[in-house]
N, CA, C, O and CB atoms as a CASP TS submission, in Angstrom:
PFRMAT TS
TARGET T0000
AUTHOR 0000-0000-0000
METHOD Language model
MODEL 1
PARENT N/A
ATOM      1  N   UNK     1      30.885   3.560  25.625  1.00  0.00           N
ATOM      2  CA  UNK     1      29.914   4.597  25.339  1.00  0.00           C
ATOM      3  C   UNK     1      29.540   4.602  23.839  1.00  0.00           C
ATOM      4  O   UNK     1      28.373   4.622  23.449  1.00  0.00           O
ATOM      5  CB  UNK     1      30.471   5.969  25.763  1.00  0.00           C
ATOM      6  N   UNK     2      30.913   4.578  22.811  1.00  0.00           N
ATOM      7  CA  UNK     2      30.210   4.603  21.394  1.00  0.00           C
ATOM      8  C   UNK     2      29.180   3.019  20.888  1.00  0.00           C
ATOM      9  O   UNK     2      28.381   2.864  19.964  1.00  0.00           O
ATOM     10  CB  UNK     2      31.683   4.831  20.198  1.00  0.00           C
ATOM     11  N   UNK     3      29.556   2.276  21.725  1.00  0.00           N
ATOM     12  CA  UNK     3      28.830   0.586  21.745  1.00  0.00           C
ATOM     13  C   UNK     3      27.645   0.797  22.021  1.00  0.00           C
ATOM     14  O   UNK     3      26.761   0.135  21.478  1.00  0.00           O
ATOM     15  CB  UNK     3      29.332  -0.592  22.863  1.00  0.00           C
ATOM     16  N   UNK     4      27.344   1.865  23.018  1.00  0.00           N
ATOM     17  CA  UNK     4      26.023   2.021  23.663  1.00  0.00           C
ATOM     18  C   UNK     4      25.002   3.117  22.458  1.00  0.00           C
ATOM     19  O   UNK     4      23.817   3.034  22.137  1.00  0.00           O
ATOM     20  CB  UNK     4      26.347   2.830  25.432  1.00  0.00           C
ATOM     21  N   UNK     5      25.999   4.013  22.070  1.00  0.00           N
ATOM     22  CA  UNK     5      25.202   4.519  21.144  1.00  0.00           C
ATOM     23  C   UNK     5      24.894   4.245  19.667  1.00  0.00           C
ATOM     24  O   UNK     5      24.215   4.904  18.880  1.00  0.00           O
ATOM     25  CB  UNK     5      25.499   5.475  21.199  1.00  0.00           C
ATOM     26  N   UNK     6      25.491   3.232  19.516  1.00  0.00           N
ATOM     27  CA  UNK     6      26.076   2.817  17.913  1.00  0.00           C
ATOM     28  C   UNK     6      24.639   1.520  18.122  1.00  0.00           C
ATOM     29  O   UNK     6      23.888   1.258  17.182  1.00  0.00           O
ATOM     30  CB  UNK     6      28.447   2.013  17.679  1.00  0.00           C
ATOM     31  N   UNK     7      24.520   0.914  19.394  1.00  0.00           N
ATOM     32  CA  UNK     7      23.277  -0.348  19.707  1.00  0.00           C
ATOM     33  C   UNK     7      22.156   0.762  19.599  1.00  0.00           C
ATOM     34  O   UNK     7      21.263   0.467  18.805  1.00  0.00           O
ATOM     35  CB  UNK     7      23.301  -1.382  21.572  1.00  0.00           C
ATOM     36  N   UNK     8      22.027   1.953  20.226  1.00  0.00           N
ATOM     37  CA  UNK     8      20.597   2.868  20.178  1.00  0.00           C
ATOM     38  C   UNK     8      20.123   3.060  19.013  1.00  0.00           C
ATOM     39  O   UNK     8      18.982   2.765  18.657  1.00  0.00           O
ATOM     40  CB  UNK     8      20.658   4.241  20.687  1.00  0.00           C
ATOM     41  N   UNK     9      21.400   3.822  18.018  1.00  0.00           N
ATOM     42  CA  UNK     9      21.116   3.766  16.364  1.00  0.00           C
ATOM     43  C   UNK     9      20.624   3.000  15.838  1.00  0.00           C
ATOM     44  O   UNK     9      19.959   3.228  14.827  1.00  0.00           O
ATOM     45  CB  UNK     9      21.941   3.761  15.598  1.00  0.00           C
ATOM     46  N   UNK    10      20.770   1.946  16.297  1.00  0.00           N
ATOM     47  CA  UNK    10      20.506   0.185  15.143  1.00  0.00           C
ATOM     48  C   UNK    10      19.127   0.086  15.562  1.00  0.00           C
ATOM     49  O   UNK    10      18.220  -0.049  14.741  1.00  0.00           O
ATOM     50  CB  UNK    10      21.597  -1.753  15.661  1.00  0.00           C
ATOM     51  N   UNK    11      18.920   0.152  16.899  1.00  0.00           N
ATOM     52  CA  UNK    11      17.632  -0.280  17.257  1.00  0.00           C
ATOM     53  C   UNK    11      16.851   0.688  17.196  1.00  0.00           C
ATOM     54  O   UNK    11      15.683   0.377  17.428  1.00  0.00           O
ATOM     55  CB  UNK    11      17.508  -0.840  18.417  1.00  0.00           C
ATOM     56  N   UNK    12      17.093   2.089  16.902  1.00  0.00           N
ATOM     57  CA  UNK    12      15.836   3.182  16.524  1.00  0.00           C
ATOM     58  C   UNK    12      15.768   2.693  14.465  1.00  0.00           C
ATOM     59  O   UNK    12      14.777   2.555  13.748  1.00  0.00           O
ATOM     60  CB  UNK    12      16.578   5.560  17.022  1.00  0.00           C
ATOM     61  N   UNK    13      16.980   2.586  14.186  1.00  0.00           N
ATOM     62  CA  UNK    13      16.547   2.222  12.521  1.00  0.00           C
ATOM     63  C   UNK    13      15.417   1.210  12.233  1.00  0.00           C
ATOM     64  O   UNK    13      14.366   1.287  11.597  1.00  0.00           O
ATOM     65  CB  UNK    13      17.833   1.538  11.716  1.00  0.00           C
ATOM     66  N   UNK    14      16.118   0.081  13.048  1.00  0.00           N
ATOM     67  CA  UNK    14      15.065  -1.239  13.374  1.00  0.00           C
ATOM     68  C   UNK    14      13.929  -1.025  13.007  1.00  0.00           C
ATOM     69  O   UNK    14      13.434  -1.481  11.977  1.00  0.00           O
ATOM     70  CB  UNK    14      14.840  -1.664  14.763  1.00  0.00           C
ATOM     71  N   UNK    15      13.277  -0.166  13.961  1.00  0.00           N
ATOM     72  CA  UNK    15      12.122   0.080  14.711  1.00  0.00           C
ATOM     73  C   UNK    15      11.707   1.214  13.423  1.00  0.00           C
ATOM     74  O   UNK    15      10.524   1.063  13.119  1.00  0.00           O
ATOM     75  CB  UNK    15      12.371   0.654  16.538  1.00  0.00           C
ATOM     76  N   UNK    16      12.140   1.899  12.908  1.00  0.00           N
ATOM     77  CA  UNK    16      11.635   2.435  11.391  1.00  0.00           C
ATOM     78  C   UNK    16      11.100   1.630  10.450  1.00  0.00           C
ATOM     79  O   UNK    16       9.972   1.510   9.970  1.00  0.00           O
ATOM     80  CB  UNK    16      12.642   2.978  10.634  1.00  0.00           C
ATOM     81  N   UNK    17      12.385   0.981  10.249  1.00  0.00           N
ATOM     82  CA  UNK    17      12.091   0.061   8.903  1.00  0.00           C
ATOM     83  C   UNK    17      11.023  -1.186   9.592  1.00  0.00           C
ATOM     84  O   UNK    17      10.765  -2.116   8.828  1.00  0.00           O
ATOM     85  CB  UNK    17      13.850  -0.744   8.125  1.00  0.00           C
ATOM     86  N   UNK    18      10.743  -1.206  10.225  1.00  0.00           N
ATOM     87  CA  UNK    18       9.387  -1.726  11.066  1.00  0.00           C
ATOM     88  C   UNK    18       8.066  -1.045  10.855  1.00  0.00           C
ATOM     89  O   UNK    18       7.311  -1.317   9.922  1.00  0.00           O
ATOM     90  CB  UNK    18       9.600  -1.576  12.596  1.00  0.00           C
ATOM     91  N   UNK    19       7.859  -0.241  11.679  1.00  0.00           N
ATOM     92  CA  UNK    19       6.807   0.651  10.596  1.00  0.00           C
ATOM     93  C   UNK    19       6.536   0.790   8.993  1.00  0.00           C
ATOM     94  O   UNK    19       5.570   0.796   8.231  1.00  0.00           O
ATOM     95  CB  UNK    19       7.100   1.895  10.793  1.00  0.00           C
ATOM     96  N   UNK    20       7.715   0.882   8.941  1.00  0.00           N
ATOM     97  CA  UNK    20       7.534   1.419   6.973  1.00  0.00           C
ATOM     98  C   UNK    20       7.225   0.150   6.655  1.00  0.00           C
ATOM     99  O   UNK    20       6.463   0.035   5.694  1.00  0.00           O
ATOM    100  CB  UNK    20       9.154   2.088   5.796  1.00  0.00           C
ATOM    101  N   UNK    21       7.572  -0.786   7.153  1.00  0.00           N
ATOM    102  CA  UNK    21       6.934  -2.119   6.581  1.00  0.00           C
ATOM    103  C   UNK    21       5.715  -2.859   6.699  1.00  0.00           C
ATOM    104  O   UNK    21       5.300  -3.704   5.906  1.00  0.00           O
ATOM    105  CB  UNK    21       7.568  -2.927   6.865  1.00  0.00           C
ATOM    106  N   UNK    22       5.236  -2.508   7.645  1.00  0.00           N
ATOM    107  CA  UNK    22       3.957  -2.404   8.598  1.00  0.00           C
ATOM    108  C   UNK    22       2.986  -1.193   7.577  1.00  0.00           C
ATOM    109  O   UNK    22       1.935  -1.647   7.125  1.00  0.00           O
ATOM    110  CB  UNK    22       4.490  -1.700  10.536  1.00  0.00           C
ATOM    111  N   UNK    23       3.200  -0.262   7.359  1.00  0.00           N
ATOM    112  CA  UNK    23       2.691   0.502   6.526  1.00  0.00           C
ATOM    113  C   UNK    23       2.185   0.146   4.586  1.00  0.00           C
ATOM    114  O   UNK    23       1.226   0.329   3.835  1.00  0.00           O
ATOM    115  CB  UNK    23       3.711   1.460   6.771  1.00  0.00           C
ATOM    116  N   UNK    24       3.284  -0.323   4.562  1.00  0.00           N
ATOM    117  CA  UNK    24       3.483  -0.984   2.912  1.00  0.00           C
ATOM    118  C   UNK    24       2.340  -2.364   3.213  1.00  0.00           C
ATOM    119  O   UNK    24       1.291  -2.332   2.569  1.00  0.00           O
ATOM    120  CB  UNK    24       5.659  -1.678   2.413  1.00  0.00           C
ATOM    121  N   UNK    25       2.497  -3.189   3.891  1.00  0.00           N
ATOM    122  CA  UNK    25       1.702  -4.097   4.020  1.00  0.00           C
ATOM    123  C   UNK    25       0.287  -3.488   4.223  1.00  0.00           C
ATOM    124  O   UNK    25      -0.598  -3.765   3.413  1.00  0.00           O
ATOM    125  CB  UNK    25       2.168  -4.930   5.015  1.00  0.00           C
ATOM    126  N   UNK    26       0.093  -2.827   5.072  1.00  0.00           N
ATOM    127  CA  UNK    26      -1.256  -1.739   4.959  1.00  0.00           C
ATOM    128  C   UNK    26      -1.894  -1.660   3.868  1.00  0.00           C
ATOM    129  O   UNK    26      -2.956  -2.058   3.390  1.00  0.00           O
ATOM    130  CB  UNK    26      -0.991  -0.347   5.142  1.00  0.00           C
ATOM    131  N   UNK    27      -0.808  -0.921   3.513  1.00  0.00           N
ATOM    132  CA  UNK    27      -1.730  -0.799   1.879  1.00  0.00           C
ATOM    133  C   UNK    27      -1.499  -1.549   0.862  1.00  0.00           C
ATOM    134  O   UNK    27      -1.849  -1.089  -0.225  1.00  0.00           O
ATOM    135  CB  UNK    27      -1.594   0.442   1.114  1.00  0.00           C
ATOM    136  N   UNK    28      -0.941  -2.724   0.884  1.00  0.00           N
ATOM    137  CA  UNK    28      -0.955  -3.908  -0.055  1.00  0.00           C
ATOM    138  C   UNK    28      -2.520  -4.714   0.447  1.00  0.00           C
ATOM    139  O   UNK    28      -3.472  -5.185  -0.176  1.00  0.00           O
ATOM    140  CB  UNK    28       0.670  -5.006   0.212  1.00  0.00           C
ATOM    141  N   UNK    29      -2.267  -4.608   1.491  1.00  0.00           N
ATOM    142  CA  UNK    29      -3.856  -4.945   2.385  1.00  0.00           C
ATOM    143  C   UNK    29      -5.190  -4.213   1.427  1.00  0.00           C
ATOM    144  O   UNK    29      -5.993  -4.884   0.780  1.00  0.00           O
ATOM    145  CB  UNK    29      -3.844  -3.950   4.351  1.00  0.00           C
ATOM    146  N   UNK    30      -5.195  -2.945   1.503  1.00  0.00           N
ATOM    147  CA  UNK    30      -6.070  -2.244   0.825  1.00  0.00           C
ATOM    148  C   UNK    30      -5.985  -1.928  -0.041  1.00  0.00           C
ATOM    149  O   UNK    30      -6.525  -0.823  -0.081  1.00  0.00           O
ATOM    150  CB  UNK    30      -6.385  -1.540   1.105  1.00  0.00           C
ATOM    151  N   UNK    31      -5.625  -2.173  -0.897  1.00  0.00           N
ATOM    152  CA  UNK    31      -5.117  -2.970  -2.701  1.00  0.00           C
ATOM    153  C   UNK    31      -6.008  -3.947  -2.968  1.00  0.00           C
ATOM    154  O   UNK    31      -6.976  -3.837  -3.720  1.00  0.00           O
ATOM    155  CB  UNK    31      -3.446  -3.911  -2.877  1.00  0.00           C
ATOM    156  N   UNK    32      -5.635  -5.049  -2.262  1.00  0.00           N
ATOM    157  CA  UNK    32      -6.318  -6.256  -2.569  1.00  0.00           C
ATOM    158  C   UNK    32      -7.539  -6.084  -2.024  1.00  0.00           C
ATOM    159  O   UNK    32      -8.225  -6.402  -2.995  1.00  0.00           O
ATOM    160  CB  UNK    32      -5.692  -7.470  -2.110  1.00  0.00           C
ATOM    161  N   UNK    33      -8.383  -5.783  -1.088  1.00  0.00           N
ATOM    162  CA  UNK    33      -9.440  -5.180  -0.619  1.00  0.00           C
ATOM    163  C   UNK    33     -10.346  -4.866  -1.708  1.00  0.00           C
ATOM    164  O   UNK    33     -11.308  -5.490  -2.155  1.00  0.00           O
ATOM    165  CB  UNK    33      -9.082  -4.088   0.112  1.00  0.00           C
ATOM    166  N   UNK    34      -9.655  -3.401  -2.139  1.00  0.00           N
ATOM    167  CA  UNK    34     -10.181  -2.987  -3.340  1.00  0.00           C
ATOM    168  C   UNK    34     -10.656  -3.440  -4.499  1.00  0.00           C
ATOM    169  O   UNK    34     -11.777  -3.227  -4.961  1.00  0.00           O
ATOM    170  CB  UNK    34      -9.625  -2.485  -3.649  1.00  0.00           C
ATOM    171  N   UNK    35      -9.479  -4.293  -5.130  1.00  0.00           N
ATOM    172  CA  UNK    35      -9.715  -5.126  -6.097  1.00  0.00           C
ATOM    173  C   UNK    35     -10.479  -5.986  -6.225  1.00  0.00           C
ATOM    174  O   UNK    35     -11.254  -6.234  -7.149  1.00  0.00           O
ATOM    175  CB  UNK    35      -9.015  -5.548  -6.324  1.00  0.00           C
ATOM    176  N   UNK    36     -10.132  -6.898  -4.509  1.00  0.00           N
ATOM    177  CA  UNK    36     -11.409  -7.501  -4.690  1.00  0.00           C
ATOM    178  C   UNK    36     -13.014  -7.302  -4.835  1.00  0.00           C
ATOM    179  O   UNK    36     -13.742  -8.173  -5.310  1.00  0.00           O
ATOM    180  CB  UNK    36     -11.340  -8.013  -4.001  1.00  0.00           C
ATOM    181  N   UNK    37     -13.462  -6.065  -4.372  1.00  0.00           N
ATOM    182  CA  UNK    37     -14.637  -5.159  -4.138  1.00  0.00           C
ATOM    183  C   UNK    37     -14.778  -5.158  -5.767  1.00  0.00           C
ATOM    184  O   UNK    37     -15.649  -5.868  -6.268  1.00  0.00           O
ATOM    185  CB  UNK    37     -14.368  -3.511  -3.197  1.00  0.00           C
ATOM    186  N   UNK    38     -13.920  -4.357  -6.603  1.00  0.00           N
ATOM    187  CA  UNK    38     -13.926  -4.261  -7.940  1.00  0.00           C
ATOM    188  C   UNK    38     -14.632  -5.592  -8.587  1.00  0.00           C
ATOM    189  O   UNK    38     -15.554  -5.374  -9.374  1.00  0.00           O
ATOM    190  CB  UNK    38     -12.474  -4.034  -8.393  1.00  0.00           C
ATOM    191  N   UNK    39     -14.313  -6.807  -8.347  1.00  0.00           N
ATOM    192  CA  UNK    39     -14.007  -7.992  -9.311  1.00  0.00           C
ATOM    193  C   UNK    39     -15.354  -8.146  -8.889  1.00  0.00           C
ATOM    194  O   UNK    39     -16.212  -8.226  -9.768  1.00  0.00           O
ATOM    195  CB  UNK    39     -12.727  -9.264  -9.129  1.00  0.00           C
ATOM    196  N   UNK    40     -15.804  -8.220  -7.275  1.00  0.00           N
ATOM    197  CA  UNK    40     -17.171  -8.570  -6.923  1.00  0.00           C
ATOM    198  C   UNK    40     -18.457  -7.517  -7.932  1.00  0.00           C
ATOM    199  O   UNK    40     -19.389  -7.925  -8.625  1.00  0.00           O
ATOM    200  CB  UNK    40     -17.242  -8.272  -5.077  1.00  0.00           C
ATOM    201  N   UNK    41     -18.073  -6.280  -7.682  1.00  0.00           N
ATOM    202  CA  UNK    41     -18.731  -5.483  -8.376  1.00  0.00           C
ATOM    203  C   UNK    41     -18.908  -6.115 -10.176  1.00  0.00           C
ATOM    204  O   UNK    41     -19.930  -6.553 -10.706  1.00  0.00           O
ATOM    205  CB  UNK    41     -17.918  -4.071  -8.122  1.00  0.00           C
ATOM    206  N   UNK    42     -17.533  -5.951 -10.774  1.00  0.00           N
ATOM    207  CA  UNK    42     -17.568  -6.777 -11.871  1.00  0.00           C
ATOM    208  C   UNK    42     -18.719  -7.720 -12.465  1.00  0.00           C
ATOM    209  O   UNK    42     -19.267  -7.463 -13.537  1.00  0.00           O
ATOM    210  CB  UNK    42     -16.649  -7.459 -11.638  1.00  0.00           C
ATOM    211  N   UNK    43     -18.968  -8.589 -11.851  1.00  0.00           N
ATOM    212  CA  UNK    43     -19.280  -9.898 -11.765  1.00  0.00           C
ATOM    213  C   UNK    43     -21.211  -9.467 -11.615  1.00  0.00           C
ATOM    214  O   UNK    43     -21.987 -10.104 -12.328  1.00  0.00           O
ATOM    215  CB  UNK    43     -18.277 -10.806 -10.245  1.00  0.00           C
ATOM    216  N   UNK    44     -21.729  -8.441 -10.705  1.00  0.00           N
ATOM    217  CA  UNK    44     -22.758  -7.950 -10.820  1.00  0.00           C
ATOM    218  C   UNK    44     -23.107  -7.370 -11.800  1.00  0.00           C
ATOM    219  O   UNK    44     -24.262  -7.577 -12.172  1.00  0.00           O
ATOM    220  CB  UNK    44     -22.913  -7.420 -10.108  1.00  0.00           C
ATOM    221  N   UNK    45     -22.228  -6.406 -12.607  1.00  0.00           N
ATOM    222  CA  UNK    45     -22.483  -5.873 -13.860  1.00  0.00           C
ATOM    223  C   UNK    45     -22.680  -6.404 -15.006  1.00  0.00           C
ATOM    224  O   UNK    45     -23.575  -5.912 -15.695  1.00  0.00           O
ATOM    225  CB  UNK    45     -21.778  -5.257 -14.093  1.00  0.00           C
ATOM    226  N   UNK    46     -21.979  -7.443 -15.485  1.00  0.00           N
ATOM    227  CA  UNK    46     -21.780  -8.591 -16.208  1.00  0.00           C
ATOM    228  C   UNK    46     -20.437  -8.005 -17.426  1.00  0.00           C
ATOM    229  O   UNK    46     -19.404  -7.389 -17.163  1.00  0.00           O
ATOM    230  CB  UNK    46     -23.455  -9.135 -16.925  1.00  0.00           C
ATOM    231  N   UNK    47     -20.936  -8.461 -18.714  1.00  0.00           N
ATOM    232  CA  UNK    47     -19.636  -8.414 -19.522  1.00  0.00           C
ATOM    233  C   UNK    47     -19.440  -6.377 -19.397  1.00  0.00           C
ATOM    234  O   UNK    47     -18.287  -5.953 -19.476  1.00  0.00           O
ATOM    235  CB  UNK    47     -19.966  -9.301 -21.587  1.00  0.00           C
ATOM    236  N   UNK    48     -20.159  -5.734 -19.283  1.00  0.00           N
ATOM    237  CA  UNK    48     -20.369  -4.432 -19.693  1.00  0.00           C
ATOM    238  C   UNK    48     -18.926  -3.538 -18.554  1.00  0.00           C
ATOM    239  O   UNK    48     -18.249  -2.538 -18.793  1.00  0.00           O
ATOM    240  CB  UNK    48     -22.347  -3.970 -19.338  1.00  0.00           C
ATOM    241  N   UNK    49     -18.947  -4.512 -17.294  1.00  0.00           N
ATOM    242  CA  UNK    49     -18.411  -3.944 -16.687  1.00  0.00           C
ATOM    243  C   UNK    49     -16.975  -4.813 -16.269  1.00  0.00           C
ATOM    244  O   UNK    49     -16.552  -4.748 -15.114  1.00  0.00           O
ATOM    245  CB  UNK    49     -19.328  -3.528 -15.823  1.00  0.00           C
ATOM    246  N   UNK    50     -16.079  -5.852 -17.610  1.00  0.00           N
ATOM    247  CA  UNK    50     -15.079  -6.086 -17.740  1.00  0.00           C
ATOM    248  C   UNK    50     -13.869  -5.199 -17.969  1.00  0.00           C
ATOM    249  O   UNK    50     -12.734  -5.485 -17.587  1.00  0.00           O
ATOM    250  CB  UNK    50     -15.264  -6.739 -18.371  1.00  0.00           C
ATOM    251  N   UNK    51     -14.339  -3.677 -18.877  1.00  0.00           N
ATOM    252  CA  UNK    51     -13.903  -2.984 -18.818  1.00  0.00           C
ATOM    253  C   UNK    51     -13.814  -1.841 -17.940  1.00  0.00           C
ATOM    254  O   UNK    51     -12.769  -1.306 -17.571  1.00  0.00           O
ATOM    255  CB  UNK    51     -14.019  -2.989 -19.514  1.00  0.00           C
ATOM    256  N   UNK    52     -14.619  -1.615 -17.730  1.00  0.00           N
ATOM    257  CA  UNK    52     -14.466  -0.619 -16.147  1.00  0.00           C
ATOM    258  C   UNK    52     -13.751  -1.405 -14.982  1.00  0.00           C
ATOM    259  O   UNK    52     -13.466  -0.754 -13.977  1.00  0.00           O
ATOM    260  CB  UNK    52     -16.167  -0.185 -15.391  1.00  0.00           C
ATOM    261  N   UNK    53     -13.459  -2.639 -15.022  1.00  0.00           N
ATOM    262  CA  UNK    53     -12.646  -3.406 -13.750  1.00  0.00           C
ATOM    263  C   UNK    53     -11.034  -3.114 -14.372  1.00  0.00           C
ATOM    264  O   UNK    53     -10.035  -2.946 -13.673  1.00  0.00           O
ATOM    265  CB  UNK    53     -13.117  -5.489 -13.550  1.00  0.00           C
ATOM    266  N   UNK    54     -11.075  -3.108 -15.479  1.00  0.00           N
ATOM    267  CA  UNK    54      -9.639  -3.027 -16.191  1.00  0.00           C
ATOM    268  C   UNK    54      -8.763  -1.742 -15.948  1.00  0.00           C
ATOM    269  O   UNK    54      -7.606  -1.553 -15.574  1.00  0.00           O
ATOM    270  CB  UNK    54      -9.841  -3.110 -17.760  1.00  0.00           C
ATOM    271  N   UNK    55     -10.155  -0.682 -16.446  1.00  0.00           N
ATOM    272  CA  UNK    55      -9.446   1.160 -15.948  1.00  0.00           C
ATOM    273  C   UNK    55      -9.505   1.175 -14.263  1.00  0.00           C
ATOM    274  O   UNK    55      -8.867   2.067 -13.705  1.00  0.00           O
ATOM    275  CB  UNK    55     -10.816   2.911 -16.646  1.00  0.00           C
ATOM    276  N   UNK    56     -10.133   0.365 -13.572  1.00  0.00           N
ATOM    277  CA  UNK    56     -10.028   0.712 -12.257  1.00  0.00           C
ATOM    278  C   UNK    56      -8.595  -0.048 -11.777  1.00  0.00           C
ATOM    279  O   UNK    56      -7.863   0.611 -11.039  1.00  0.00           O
ATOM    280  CB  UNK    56     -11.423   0.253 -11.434  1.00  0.00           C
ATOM    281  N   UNK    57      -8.154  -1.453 -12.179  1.00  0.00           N
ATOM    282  CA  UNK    57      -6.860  -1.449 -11.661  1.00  0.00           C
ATOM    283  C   UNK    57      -5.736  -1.028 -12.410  1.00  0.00           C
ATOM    284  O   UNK    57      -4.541  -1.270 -12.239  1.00  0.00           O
ATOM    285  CB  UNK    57      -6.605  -2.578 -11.276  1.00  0.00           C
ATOM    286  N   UNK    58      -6.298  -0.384 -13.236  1.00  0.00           N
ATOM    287  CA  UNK    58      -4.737   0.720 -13.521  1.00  0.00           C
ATOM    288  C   UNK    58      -4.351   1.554 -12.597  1.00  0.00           C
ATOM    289  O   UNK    58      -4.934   2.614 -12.823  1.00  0.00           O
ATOM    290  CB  UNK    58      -4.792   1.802 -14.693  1.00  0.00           C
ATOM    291  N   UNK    59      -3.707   1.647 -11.710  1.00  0.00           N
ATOM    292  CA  UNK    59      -3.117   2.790 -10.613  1.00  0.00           C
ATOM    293  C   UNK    59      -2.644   3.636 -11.778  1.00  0.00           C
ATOM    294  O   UNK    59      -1.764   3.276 -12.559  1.00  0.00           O
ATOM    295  CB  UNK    59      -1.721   2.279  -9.336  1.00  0.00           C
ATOM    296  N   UNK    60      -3.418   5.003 -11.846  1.00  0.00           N
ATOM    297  CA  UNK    60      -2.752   6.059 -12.241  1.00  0.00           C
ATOM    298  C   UNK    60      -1.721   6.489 -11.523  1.00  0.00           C
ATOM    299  O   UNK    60      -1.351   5.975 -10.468  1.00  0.00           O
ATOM    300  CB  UNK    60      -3.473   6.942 -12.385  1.00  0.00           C
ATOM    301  N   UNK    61      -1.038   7.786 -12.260  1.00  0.00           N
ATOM    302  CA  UNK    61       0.066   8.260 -11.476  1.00  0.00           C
ATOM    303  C   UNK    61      -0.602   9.559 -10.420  1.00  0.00           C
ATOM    304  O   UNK    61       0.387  10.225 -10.114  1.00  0.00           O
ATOM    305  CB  UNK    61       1.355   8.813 -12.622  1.00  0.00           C
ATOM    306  N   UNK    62      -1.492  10.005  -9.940  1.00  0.00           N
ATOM    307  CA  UNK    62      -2.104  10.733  -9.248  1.00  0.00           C
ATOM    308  C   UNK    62      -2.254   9.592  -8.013  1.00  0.00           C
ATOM    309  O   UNK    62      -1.892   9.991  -6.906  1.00  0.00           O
ATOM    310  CB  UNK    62      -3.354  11.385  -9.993  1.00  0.00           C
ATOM    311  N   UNK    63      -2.729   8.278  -8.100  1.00  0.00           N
ATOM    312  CA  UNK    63      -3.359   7.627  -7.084  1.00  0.00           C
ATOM    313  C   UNK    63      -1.870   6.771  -6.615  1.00  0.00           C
ATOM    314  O   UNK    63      -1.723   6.024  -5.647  1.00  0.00           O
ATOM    315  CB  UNK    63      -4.849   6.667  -7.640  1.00  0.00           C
ATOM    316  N   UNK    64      -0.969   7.126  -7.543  1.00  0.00           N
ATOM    317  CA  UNK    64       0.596   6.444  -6.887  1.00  0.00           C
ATOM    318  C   UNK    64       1.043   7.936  -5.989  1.00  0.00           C
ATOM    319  O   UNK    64       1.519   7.856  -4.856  1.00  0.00           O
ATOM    320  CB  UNK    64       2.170   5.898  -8.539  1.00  0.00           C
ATOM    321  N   UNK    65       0.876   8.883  -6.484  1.00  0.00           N
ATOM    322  CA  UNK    65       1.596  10.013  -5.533  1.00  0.00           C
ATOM    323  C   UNK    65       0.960   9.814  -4.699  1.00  0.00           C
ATOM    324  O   UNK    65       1.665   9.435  -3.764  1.00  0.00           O
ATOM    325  CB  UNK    65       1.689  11.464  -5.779  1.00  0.00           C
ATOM    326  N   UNK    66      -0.786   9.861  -4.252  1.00  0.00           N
ATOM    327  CA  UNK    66      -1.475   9.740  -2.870  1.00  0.00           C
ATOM    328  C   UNK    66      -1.070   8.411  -1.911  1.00  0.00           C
ATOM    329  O   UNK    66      -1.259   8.378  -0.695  1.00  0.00           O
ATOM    330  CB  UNK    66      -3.088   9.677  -3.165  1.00  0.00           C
ATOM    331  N   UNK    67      -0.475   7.325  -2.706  1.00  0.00           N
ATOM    332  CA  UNK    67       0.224   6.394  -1.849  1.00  0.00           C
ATOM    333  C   UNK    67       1.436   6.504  -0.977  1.00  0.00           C
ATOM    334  O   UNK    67       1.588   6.133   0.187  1.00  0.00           O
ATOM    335  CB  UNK    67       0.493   5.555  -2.535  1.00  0.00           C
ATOM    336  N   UNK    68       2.468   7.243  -1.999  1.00  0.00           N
ATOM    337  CA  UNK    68       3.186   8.144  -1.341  1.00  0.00           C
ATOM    338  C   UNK    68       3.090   8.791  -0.495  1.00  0.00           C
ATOM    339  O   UNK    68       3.645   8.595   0.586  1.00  0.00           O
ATOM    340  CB  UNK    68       3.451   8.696  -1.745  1.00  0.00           C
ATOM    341  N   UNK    69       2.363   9.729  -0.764  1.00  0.00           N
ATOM    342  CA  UNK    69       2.408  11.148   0.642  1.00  0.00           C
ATOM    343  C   UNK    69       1.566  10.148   1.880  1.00  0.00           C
ATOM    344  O   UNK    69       1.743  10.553   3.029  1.00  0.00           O
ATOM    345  CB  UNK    69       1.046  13.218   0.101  1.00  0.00           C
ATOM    346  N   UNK    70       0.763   9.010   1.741  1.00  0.00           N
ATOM    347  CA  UNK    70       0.365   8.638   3.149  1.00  0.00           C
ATOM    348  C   UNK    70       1.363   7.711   3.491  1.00  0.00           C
ATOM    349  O   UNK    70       1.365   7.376   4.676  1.00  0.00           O
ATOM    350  CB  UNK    70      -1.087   8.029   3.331  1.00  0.00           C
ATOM    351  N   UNK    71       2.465   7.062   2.540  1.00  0.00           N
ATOM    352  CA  UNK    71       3.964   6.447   3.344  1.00  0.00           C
ATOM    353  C   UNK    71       4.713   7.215   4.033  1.00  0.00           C
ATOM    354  O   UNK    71       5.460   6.902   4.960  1.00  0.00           O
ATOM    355  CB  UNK    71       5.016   5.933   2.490  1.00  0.00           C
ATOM    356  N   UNK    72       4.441   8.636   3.401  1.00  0.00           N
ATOM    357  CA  UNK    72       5.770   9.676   4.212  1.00  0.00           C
ATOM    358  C   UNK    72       5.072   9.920   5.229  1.00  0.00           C
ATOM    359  O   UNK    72       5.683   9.852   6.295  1.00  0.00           O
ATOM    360  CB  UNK    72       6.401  11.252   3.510  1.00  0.00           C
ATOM    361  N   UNK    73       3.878  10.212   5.277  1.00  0.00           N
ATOM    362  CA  UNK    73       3.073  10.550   6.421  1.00  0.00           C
ATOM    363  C   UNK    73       3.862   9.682   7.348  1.00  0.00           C
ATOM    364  O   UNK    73       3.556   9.612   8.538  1.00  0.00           O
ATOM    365  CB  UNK    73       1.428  10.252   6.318  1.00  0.00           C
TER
END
C-alpha cells in the first residue's frame, strides 16, 4: 500500500514539473517571438531605432513579476 502511494506521489510530481516546464518553454517561445518582432521592427527604423531595440530587451523588473504571476498561474 505505501509502494502504491509513494508511485502516485512521484507520478503526480512528474506530471507538475511537466507543466512548469512546458510553461517556461512557453514563454522562452514568446521571448524570442518578441525579440524577434523588435529586431524586424529595428531594421525598418534604421540607426534611430538601435536604441529603442536596446530599452525594449531590457526585461524590467515589473515585466519579470508579470512573468511570474502567469508561471504561478
Amino acid at each position: 500500500m505505501m509502494r502504491t502511494m509513494y508511485a502516485t506521489e512521484v507520478e503526480t510530481k512528474n506530471a507538475s514539473e511537466k507543466i512548469l516546464r512546458q510553461c517556461v518553454d512557453d514563454i522562452k517561445a514568446e521571448i524570442v517571438k518578441k525579440r524577434s518582432e523588435n529586431k524586424s521592427s529595428y531594421f525598418a527604423r534604421g540607426t534611430r531605432g538601435h536604441l529603442e531595440l536596446k530599452e525594449e530587451q531590457t526585461i524590467s523588473a515589473q515585466d519579470r513579476e508579470k512573468i511570474l504571476e502567469v508561471l504561478l498561474s
